[in-house]
C-alpha positions in Angstrom: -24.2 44.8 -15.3 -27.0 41.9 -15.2 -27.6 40.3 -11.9 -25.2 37.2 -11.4 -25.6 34.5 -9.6 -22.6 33.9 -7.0 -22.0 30.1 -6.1 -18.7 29.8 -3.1 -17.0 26.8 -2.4 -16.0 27.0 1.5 -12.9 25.2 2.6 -10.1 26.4 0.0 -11.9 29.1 -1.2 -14.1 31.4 0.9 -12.2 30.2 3.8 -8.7 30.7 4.8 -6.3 28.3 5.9 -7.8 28.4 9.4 -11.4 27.9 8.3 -12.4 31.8 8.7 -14.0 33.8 6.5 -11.7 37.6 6.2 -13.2 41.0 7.0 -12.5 41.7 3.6 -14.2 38.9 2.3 -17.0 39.6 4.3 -17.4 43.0 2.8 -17.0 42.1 -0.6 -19.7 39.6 -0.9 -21.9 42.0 1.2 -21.1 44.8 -1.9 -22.4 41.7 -4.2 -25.4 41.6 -2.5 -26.3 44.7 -2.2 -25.6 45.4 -6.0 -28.5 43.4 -6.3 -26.5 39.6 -7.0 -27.4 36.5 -5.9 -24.5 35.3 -3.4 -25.2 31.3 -2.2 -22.8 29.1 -0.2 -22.4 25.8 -2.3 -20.4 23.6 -0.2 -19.7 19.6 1.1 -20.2 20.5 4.4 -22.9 19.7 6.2 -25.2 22.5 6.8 -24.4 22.1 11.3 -20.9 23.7 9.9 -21.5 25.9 7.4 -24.5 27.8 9.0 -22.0 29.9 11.0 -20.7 31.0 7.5 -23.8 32.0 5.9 -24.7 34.1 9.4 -21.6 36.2 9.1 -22.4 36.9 5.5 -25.7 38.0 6.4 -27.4 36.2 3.1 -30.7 34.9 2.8 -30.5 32.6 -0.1 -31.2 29.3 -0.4 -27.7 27.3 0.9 -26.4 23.8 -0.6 -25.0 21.6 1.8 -23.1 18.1 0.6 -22.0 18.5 -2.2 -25.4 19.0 -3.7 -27.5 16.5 -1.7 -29.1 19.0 -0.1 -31.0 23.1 -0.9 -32.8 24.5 1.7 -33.0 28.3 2.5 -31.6 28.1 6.5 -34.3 29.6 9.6 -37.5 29.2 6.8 -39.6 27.0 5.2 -38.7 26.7 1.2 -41.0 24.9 -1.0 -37.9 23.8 -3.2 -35.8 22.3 -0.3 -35.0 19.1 -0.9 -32.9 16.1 0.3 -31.2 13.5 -1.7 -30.1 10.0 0.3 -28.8 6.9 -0.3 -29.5 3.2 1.5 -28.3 3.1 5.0 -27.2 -0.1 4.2 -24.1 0.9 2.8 -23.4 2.9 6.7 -23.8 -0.3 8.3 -22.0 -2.0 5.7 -18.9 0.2 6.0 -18.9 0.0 9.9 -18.6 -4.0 9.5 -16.1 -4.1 7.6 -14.1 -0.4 8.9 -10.9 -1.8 10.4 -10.3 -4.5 6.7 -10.3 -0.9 4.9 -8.4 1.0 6.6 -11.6 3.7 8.4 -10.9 5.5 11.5 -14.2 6.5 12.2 -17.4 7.0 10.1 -20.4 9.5 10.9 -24.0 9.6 8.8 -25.8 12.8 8.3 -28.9 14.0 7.1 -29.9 18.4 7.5 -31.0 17.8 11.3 -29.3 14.3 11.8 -25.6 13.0 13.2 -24.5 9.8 13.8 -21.0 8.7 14.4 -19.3 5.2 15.3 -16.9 7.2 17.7 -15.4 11.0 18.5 -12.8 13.3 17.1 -11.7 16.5 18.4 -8.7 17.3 15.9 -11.2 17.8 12.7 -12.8 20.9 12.6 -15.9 20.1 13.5 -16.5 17.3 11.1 -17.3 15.2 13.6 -18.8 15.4 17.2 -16.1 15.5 19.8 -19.0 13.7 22.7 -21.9 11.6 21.7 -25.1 10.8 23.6 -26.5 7.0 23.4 -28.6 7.9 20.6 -26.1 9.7 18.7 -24.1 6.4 18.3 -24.2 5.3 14.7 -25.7 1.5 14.7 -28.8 0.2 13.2 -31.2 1.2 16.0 -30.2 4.8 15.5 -29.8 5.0 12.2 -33.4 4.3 11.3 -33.2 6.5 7.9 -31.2 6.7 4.5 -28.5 9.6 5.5 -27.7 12.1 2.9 -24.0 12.1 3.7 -21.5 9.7 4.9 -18.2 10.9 5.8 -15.1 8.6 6.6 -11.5 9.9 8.5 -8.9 7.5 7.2 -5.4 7.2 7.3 -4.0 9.3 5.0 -1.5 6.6 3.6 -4.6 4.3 2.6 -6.3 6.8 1.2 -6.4 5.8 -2.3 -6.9 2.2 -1.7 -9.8 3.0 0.5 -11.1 5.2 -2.5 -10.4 2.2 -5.1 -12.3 -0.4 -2.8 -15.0 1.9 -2.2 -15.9 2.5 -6.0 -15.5 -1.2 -6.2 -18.2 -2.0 -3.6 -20.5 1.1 -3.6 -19.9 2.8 -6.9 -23.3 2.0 -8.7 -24.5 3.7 -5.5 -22.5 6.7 -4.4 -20.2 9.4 -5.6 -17.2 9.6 -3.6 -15.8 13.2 -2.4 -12.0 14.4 -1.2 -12.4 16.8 1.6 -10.7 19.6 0.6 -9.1 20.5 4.0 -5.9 19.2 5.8 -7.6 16.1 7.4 -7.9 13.0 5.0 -11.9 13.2 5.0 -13.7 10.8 2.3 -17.6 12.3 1.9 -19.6 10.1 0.5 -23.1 11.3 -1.5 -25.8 10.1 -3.2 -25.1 8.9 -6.6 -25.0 10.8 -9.9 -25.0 14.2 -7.0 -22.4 16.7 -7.5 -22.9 20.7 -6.6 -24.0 21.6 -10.3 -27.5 20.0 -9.1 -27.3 21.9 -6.6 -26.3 25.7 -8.5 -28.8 24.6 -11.5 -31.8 25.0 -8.7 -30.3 28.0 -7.6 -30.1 29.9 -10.8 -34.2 28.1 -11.8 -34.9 29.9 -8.7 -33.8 33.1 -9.5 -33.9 33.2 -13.3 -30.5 33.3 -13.6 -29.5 32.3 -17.7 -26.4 30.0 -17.1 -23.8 32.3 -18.4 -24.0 34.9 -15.2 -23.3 31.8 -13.1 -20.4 32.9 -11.5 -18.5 29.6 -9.7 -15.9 29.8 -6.9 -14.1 26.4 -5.9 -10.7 24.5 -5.6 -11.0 20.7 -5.4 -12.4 18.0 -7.5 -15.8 18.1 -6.0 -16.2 21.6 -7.9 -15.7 20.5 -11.0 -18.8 20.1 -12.5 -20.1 23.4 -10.8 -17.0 24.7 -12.6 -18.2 23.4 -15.6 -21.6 24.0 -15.8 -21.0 27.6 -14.6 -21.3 30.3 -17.3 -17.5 32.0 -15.2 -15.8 29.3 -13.2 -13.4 30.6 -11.2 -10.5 28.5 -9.7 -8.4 29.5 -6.8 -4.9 30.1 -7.4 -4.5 27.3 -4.6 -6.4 24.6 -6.9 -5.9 21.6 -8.5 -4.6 21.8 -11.6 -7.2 19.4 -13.1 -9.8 22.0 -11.9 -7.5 24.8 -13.5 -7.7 23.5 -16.9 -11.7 23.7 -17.1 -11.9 27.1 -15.5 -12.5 30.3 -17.4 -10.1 32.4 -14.8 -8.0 31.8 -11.6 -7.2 33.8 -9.2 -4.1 35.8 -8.6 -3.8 35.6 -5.3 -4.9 32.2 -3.1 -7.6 31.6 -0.4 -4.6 32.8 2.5 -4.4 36.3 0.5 -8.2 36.9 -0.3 -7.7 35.9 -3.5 -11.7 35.4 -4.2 -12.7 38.7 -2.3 -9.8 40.8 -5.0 -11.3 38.8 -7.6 -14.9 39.6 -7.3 -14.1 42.6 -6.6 -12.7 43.7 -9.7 -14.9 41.5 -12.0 -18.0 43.2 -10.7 -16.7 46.8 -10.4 -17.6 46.8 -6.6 -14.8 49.3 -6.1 -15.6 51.6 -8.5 
């Protein structure tokens, strides 16, 4: 079989429902790897909370953190990292104006930078449960353009914030639906999406487009889905997503439904 090139979407697919990568998924991706494919984490999350992810898998390839903004191969210097942003304007924008639209709480981030407006223990680490004086997101501490902005909102207002959102900032940023049970808005740079982020991947390795294989659930796989030469979608994923993909899964994220699936597909059994 020629060498593939692996790209997992975290929450709703790698991860179960409580955010935990399986034994079994752990030892099927390690079976990937050591058939000689390319296994990268593609993911919103911001690399502070996907790092523990990529250490359990025991991978060294380069890992994409939100949503495509940024590449970087974690613990070493890559010459292709890089780091998309967008104005810090629109951060200090949003905090004026965060109670009129409904935000309960907004945090900017960058690979070694994070900034929030106040603390949250109940989110899975999205955002910092204590801050330090400098870790308060204001203009004196945010003194560069973040690569990530991520909003908790009420869950009711979520679409309205959305729809005022694209109204303000849309020629700007592209606007992501946390796929996990909290109502978290991410907001990237404009015209980013995770394809960017698997097209470097597969430059980087030679990899010809059709042995991309794609993992993911939620809207903000799509055009990873897409673009992939396989796009896989999780039996637990939206339909929309389902109707692009070239498989889904038989069993969901709860049931390892990606680890069974690999499995089989690459003959890792056998």
């Amino acid at each position: 079989m020629e060498k593939k090139l692996i790209a997992l979407d975290l929450d709703g697919t790698t991860l179960n429902a409580d955010s935990l990568i399986s034994s079994k998924t752990i030892s099927v991706l390690q079976k990937a790897s050591k058939a000689g494919h390319i296994v990268s984490i593609v993911t919103g999350r911001p690399y502070r909370i996907s790092k523990n992810y990529y250490d359990e898998l025991q991978i060294k390839t380069p890992m994409i953190n939100f949503n495509g903004a940024l590449g970087h191969i974690p613990y070493r210097t890559w010459g292709k990292e890089y780091q998309d942003t967008f104005s810090r304007e629109i951060a200090f924008d949003l905090l004026k104006n965060k109670e009129n639209l409904g935000i309960k709480l907004i945090a900017a981030e960058a690979k070694t930078m994070l900034l929030a407006d106040s603390v949250n223990p109940v989110t899975d680490g999205f955002f910092p449960t204590s801050l330090s004086t400098q870790q308060l997101l204001n203009e004196d501490n945010l003194a560069t353009d973040p690569a990530s902005v991520t909003l908790l909102v009420d869950d009711d207002a979520k679409e309205k914030i959305i729809s005022e959102l694209r109204n303000n900032y849309g020629d700007y940023i592209e606007i992501g639906v946390w796929g996990g049970k909290n109502p978290i808005l991410e907001l990237a740079p404009k015209g980013i999406t995770k394809e960017k982020g698997v097209r470097l991947l597969a430059s980087n390795y030679n990899i010809d487009r059709k042995n991309i294989i794609a993992f993911g659930d939620e809207h903000n796989d799509y055009e990873m889905i897409d673009y992939a030469g396989w796009g896989v979608v999780m039996k637990n994923g939206t339909d929309a997503l389902k109707k692009i993909s070239n498989d889904i899964t038989e069993l969901d994220n709860t049931q390892d439904g990606l680890a069974n699936y690999l499995e089989k597909y690459l003959k890792l059994a056998e």
